[in-house]
C-alpha positions, 0 to 999 in steps of 0.5 A: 762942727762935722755932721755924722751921716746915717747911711754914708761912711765917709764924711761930707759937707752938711747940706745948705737945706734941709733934706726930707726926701725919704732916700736921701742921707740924713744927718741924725740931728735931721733923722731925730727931727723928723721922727720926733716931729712927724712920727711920733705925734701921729703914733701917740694919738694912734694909741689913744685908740686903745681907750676905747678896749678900756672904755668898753672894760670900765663900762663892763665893771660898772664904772661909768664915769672912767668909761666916759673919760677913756671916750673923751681921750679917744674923741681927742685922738680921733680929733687930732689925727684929723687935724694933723691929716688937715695940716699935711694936705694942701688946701686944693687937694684936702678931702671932706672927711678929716673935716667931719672927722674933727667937727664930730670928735670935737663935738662929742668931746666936748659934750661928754667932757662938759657932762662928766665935769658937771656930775663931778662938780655935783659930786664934790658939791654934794659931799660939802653941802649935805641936803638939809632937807633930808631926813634925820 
């Protein structure tokens, strides 16, 4: 089966490895790859970023709650650029501050998550078990 080459005319033999230098012919099942796999992740977690304008809005408006969860998202944004930063640089050459970055973002996500889930469990518990000592 011939390969179709994205900046070559003419048809030549697939490579025996893959190619990842960024000059080189790729072949589009290799072009596909790498930007599924590289790109995209780094750019969906970017835009988790965006939660916090929303944050900053739904606190404005008086809810609280959906303030709290659009941080939350945030934190886990923050946390796995951190941990795909970590993952692409060697162990000799890795700075300390994607290590802080992580175990601060995952921290704080956790603790908030962990708040928000109990409030809304004492919500809900709340709605099916009225106070029987309330008056009335």
């Amino acid at each position: 089966m011939d390969q179709i080459r994205v900046n070559q005319s003419a048809p030549s033999a697939p490579p025996a490895e893959p190619v990842s230098a960024h000059g080189a012919d790729l072949t589009l099942d290799e072009l596909l790859h790498a930007v599924a796999y590289t790109r995209l992740p780094a750019q969906f977690y970017q835009m988790l970023q965006l939660a916090l304008p929303a944050a900053a809005e739904f606190w404005s408006y008086g809810w609280h709650r959906a303030a709290g969860w659009m941080i939350v998202v945030s934190l886990y944004g923050i946390w796995a650029l951190c941990a795909k930063r970590l993952d692409e640089v060697e162990t000799k050459r890795r700075s300390a501050w994607p290590i802080i970055g992580r175990a601060v973002s995952k921290g704080f996500g956790l603790a908030l998550a962990g708040v928000l889930v109990i409030e809304g469990l004492v919500r809900v518990l709340g709605l099916i078990f009225p106070n029987p000592g309330g008056a009335g």
